[in-house]
PAZAPA-4460 file (N, C-alpha, C; in steps of 0.05 Angstrom, whole numbers, plus 32768, in hexadecimal, padded with zeros to 4 digits):
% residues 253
    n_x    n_y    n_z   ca_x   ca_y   ca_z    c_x    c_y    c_z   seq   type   mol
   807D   7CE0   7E96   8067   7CEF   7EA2   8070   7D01   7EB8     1      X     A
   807D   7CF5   7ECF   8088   7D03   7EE0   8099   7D1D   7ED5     2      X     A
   80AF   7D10   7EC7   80C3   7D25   7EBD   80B6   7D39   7EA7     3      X     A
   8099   7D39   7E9F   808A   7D4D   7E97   8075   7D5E   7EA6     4      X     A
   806F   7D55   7EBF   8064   7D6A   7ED0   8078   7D77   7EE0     5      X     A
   8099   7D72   7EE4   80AC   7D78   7EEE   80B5   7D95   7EDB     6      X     A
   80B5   7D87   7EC7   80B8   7DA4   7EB0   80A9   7DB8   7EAD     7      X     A
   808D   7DB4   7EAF   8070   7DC0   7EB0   8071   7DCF   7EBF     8      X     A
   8078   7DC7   7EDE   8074   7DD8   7EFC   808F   7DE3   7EFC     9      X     A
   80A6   7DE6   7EEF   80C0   7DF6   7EEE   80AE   7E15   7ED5    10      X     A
   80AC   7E0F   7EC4   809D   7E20   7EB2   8093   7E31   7EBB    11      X     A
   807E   7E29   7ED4   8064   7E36   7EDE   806F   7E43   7EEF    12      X     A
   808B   7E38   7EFA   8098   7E4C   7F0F   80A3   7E5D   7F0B    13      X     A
   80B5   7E5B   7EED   80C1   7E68   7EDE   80AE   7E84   7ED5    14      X     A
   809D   7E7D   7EC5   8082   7E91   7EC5   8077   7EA1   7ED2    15      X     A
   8072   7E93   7EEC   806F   7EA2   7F05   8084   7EB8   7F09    16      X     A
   809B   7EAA   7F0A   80B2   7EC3   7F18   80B8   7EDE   7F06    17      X     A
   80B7   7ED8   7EEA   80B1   7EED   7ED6   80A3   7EFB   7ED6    18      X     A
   8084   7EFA   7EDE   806E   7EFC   7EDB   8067   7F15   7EF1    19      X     A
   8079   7F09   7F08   807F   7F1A   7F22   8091   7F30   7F1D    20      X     A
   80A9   7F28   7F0A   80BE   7F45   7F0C   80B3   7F52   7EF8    21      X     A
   80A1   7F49   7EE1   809B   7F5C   7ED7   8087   7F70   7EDA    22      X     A
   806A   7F64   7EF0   8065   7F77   7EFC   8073   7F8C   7F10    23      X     A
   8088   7F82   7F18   809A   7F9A   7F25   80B0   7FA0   7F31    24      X     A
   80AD   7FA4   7F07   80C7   7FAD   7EFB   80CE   7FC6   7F05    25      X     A
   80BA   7FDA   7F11   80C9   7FF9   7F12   80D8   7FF3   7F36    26      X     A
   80D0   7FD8   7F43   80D5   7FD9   7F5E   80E0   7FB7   7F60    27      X     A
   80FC   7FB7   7F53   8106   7FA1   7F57   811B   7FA5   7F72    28      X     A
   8116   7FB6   7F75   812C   7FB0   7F97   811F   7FAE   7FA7    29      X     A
   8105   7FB5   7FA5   80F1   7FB0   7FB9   80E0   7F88   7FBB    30      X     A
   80E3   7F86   7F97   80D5   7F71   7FA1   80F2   7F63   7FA5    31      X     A
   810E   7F62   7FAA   811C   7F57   7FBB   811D   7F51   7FCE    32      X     A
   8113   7F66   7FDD   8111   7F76   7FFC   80FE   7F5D   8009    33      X     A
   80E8   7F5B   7FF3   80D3   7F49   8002   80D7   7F31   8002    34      X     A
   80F3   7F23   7FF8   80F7   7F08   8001   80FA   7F09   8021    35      X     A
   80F5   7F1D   8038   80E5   7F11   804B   80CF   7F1A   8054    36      X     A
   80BA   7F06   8048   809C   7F1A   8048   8090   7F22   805E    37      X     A
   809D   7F17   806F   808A   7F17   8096   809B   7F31   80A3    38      X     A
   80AB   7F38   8097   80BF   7F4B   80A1   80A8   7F65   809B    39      X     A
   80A9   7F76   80B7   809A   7F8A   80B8   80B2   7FA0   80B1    40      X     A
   80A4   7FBD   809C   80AC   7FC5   8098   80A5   7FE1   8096    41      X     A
   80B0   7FF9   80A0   80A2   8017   80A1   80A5   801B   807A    42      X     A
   8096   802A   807D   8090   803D   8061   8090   8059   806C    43      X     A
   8095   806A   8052   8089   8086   8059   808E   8094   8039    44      X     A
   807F   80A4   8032   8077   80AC   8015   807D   80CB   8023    45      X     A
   808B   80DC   8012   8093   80FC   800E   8093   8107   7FFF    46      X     A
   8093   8129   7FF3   80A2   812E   7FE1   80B1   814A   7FEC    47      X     A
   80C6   814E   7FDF   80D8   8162   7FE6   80DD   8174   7FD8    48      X     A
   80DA   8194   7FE1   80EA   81A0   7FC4   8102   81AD   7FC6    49      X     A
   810C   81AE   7FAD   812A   81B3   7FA2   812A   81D9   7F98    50      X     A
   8130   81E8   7FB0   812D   8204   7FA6   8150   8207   7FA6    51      X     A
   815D   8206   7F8F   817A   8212   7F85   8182   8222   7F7E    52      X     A
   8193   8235   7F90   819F   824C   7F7C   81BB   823E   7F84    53      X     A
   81D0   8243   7F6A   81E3   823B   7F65   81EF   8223   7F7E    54      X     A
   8200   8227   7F86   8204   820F   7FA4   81F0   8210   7FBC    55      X     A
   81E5   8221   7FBB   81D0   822B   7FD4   81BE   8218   7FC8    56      X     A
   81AB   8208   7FE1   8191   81FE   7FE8   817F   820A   7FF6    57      X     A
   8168   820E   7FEE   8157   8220   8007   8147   820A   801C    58      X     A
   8156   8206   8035   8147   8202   804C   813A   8209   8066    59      X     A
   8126   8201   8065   8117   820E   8085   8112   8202   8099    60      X     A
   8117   820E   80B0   8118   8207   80CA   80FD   81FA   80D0    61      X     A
   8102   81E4   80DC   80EA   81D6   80E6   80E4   81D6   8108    62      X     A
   80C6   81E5   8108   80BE   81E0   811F   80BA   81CE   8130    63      X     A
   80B2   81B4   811F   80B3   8194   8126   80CC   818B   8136    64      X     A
   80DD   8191   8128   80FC   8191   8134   810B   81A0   8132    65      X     A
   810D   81B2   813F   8118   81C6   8150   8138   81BF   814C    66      X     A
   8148   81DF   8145   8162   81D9   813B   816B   81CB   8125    67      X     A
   8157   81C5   8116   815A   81B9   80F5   8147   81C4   80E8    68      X     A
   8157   81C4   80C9   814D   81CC   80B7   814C   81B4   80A4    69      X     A
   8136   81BB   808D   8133   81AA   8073   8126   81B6   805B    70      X     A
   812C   819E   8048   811A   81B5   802A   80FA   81B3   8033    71      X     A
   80E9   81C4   802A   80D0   81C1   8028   80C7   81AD   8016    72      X     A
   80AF   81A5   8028   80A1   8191   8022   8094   817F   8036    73      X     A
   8093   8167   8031   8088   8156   8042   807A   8138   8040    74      X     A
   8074   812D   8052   8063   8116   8055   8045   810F   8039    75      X     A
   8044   8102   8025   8031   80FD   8015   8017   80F6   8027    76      X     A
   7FFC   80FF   8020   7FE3   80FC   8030   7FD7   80E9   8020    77      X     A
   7FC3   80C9   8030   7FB5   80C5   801D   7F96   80C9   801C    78      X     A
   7F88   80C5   8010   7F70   80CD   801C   7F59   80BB   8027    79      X     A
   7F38   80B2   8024   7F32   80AA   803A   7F29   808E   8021    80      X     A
   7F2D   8090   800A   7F24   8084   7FF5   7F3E   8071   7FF5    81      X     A
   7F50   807A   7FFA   7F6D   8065   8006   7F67   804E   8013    82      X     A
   7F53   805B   8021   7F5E   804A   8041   7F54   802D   8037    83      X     A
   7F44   8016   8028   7F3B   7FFF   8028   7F52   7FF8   8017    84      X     A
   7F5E   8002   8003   7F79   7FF7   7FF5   7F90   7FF8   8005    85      X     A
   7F95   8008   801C   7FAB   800C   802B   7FA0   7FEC   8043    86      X     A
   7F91   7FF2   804A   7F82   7FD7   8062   7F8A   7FBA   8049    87      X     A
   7F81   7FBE   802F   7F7E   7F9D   802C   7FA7   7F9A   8025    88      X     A
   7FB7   7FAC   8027   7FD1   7FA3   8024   7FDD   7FA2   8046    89      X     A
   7FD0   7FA4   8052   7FDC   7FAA   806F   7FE3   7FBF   8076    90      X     A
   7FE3   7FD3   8076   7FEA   7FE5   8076   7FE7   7FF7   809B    91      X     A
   7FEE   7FF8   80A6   7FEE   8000   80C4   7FFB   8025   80C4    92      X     A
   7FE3   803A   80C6   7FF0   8050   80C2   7FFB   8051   80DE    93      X     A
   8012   805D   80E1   8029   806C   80E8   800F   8085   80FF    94      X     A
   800C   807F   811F   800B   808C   812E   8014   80A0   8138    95      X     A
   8008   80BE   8132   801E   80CF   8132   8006   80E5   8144    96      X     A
   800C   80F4   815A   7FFF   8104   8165   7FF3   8129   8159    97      X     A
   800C   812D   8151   8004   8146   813C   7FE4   813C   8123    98      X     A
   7FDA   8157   812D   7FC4   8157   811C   7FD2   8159   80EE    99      X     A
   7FED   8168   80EF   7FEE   8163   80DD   7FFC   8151   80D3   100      X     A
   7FF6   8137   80DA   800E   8123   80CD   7FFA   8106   80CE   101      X     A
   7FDB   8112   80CC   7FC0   8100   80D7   7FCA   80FC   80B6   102      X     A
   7FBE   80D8   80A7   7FBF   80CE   808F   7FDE   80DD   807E   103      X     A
   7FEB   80DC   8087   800A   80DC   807E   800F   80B6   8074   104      X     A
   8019   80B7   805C   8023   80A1   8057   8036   8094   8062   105      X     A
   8033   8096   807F   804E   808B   8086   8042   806C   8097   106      X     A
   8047   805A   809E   803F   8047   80A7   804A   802A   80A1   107      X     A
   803D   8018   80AA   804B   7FFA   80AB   803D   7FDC   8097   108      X     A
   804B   7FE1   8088   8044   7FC1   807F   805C   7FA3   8084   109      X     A
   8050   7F8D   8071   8063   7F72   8077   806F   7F7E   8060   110      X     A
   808B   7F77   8053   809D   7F7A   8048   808E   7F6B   8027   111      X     A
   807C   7F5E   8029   8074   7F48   8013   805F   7F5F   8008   112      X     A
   8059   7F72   8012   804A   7F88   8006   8050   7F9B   8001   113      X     A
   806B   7FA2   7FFE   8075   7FC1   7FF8   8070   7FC4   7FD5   114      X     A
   807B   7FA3   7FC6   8078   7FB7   7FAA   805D   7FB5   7FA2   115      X     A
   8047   7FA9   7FB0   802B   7FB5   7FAE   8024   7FCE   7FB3   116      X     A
   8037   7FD7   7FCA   8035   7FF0   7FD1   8035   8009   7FBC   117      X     A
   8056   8000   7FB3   8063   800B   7FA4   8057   8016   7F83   118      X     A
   8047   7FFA   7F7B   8038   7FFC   7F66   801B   8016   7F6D   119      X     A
   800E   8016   7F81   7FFC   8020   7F89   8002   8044   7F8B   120      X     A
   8018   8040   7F96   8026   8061   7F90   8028   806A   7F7B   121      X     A
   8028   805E   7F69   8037   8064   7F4C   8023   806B   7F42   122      X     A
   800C   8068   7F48   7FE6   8060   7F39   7FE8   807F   7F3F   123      X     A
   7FEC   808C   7F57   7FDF   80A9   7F5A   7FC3   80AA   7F63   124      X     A
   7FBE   8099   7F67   7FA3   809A   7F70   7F9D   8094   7F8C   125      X     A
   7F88   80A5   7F9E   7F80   80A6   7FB2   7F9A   80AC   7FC4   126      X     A
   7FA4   80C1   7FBF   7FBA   80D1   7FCD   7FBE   80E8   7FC2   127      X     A
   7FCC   80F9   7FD8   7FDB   8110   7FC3   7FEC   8109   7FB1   128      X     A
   7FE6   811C   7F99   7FFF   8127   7F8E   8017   8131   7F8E   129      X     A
   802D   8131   7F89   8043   8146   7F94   803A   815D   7F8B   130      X     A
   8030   816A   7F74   8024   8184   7F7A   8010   818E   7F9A   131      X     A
   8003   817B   7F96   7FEB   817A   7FB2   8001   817C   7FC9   132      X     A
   8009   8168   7FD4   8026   8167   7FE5   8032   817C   7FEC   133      X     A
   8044   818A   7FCD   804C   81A7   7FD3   8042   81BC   7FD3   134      X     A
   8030   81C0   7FC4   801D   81DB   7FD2   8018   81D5   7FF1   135      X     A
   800E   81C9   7FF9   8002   81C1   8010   8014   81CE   8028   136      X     A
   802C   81BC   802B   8043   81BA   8033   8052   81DF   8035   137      X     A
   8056   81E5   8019   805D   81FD   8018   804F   8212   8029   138      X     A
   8032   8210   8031   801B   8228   8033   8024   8220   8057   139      X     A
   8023   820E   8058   8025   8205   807B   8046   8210   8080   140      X     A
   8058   820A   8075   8071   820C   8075   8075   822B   8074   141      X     A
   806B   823A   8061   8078   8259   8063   806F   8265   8075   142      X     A
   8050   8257   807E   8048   8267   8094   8059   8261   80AD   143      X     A
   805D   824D   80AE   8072   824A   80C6   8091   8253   80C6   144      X     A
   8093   825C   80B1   80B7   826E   80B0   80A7   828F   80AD   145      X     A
   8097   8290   80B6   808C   82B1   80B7   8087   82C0   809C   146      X     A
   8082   82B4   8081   807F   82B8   8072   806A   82AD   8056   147      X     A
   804F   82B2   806D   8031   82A3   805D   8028   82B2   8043   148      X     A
   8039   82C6   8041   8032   82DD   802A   803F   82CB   8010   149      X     A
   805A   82BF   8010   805B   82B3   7FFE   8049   829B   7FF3   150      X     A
   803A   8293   8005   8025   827C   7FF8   800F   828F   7FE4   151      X     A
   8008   82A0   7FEA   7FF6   82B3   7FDB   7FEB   82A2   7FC9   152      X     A
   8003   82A0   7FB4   7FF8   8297   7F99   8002   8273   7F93   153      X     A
   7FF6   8269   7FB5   8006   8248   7FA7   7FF6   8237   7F8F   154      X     A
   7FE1   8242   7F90   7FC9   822B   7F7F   7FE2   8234   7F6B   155      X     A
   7FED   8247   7F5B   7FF0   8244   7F41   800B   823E   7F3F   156      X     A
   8022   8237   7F4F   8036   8229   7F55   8033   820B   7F4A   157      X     A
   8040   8205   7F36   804A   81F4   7F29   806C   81E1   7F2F   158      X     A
   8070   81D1   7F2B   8088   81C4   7F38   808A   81A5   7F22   159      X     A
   80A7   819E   7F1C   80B5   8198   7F0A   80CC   8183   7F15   160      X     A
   80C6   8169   7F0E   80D1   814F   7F1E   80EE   814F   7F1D   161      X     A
   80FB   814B   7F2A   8117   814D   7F2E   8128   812A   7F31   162      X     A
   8119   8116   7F42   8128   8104   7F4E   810E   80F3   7F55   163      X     A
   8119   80DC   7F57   8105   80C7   7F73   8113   80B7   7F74   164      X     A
   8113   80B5   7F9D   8127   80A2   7FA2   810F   808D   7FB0   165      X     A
   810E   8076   7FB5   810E   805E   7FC4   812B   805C   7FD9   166      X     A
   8122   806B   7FEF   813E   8067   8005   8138   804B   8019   167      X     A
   813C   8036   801B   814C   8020   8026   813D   8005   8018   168      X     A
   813D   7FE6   8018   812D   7FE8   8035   8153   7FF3   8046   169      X     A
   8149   7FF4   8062   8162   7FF9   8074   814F   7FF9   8090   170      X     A
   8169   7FEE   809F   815E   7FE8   80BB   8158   800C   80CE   171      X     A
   814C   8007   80DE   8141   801F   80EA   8154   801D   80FC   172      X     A
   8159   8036   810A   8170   8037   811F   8164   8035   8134   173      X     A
   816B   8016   8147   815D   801B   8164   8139   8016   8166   174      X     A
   8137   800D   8149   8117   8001   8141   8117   7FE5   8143   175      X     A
   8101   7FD6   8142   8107   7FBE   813E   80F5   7FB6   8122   176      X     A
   80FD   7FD0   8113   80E9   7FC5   80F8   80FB   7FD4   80E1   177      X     A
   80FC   7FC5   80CC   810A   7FD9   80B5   80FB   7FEC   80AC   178      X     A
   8102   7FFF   8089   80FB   8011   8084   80F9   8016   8068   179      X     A
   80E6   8021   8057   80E8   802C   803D   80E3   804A   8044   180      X     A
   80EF   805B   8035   80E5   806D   8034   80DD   807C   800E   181      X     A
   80CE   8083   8007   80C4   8092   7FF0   80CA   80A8   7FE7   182      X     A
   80DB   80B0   7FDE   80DD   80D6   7FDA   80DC   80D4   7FBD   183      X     A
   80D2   80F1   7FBA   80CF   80FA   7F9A   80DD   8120   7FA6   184      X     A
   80E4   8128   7F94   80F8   813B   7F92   80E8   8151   7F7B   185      X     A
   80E7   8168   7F84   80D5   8177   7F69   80E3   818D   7F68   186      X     A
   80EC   81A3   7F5B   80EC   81C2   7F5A   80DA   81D0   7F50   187      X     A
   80D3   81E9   7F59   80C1   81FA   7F4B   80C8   81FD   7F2A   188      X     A
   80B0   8209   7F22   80AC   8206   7F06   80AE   8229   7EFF   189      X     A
   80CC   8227   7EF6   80D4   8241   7EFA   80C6   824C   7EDA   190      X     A
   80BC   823B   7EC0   80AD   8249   7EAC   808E   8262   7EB3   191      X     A
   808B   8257   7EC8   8074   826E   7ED9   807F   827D   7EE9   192      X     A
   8065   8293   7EE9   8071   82AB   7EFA   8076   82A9   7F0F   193      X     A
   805F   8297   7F19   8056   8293   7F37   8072   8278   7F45   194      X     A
   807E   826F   7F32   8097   8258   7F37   80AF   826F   7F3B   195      X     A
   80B3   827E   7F28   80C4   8290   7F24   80C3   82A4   7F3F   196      X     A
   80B6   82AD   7F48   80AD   82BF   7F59   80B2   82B3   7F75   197      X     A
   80AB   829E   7F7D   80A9   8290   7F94   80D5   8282   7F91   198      X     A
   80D5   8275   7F82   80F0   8275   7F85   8100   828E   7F88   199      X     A
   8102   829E   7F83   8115   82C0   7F89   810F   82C2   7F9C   200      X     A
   80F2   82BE   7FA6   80EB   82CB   7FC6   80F5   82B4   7FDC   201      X     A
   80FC   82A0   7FD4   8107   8290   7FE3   8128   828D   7FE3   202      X     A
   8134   828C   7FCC   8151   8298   7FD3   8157   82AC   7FDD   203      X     A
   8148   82C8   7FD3   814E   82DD   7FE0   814B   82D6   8002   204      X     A
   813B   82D2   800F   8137   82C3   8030   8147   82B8   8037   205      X     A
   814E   82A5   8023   816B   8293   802F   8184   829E   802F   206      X     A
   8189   82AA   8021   81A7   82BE   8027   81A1   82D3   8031   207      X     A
   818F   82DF   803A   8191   82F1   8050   8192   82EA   8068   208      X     A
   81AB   82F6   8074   81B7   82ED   808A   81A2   82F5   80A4   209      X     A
   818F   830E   809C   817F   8319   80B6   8166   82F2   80B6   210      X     A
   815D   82F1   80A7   8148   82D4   809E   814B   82C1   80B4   211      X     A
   8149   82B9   80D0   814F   82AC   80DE   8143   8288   80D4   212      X     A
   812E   8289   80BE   811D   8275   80C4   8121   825F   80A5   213      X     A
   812F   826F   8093   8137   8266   8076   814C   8268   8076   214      X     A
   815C   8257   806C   817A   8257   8069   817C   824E   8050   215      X     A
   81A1   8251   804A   81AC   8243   8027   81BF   8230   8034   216      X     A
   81BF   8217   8028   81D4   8209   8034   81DD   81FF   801D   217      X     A
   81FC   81FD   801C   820C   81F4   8006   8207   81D3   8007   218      X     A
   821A   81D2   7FEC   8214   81AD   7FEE   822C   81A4   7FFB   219      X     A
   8238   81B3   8006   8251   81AE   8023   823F   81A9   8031   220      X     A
   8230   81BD   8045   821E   81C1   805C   820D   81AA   8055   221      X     A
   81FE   81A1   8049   81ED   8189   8047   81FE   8174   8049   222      X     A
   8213   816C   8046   8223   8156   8041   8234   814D   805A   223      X     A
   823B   816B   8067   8241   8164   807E   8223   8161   8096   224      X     A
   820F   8167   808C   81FC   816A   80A2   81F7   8183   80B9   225      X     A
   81FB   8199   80AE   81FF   81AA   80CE   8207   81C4   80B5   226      X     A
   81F6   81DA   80C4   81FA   81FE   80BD   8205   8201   80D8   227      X     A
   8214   820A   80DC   821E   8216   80FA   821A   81FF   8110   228      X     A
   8203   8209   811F   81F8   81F5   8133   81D8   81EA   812A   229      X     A
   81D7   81EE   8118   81BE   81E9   810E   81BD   81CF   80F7   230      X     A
   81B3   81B2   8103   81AE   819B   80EE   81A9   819E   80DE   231      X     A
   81B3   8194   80BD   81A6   818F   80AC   818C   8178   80A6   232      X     A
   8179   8170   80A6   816F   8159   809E   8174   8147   8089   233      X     A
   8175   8135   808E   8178   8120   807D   8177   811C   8068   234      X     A
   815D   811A   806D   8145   8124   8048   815A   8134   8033   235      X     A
   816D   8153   803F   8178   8168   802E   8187   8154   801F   236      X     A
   8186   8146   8021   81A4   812F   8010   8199   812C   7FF3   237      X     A
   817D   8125   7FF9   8171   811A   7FDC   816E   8133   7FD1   238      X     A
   8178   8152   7FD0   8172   8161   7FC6   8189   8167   7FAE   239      X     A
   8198   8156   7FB3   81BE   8157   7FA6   81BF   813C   7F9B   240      X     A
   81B9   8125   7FA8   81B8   8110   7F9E   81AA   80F1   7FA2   241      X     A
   81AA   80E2   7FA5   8197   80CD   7FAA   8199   80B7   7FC7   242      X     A
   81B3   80C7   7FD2   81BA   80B0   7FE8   81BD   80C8   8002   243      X     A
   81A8   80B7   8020   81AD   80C1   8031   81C5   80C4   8037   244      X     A
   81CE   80DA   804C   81EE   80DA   8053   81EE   80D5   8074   245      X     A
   81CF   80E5   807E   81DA   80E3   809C   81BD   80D5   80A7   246      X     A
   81C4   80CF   80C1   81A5   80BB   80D3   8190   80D6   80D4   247      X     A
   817B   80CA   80D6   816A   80DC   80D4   8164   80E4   80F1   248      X     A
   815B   80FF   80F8   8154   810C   8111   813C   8101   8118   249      X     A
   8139   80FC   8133   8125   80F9   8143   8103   80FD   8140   250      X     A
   80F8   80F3   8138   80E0   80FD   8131   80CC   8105   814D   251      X     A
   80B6   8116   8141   80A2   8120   8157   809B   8107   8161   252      X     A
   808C   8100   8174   8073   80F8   8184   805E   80FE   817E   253      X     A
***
């Protein structure tokens, strides 16, 4: 009797643990991660885009941080239909003073909820899109490198998945909390005009040397981190390949 409820409750555990990786299967390093579930952990959801002419990357100077550049893009938004699914996983948004970085997916859960998290991202629902994301992103972004004329035509800008990384978990530098971070990677959808058009007008910017605010950086210059005196960001890494190379810069207040 004994040595058949012994077998029974191995089964059920057995079951269980299957039952668990096979719900998540697309996030088995994550549900690793959460063998310690009380362990607080930052999140943050992005997307980035990949504008390539031959070794050249097109990056732009960020006002946020001053003396660095990065690809366009940004922080994923969720919306207000989020917020009771983000609350019942724990979810603590990420305090940030800028009006534009208000409902940015960036914030804090226990480690025992990321691949709930993770699963919940994948749904697409009650958040942006990376289309949504990069238009968005783009229209705010050109206007701030002095060039809002290129948004003209973003509604019909299309974009074409390249990569997605899951970057750590990994300890925060000088935090006392670890970190996931989310990137998805896109290029314009150069079969349209309006993809076609917006990429030329963006290389052309970046190799022109008069352009103070767009630059091309080789996949040297990203790898070492640095155009002259001017940082690369971090992020530029996942534009070449899937692993950060350098600490990330200082964020706003």
């Amino acid at each position: 009797m004994l040595e058949s409820l012994v077998v029974s409750g191995l089964v059920a555990i057995a079951g269980w643990i299957t039952a668990t990786i096979w719900r998540n299967r697309g996030q088995i390093g994550l549900l690793l991660a959460s063998a310690r579930p009380f362990r607080e952990v930052r999140v943050s959801v992005a997307v980035v885009l990949q504008v390539q002419d031959d070794d050249g990357y097109v990056l732009a100077h960020s006002p946020l941080r001053p003396n660095s550049c990065g690809p366009y893009g940004g922080a994923v938004k969720f919306t207000a239909s989020a917020i009771p699914q983000l609350r019942a996983m724990g979810f603590r948004e990420e305090v940030r003073s800028h009006h534009r970085m208000r409902r940015d997916l960036r914030g804090f859960l226990r480690m025992a909820a990321v691949p709930r998290f993770a699963r919940w991202l994948a749904r697409q629902e009650d958040r942006e899109t990376a289309r949504e994301t990069l238009q968005r992103e783009l229209t705010e972004e050109l206007e701030e490198t002095g060039h809002p004329e290129l948004a003209s035509d973003m509604v019909n800008v299309d974009f074409r998945f390249v990569r997605r990384i899951v970057d750590g978990p990994k300890k925060a530098a000088g935090r006392p909390y670890w970190q996931i971070r989310f990137f998805e990677v896109f290029e314009l959808d150069l079969t349209t005009a309006p993809g076609r058009s917006l990429h030329d007008a963006l290389v052309t910017l970046a190799r022109d040397p008069a352009e103070a605010l767009i630059v091309c950086a080789s996949r040297e210059d990203i790898v070492h981190g640095r155009i002259g005196e001017v940082y690369v960001a971090p992020q530029s890494a996942f534009l070449i390949g899937d692993r950060r190379l350098h600490s990330d810069l200082p964020a706003p207040r």
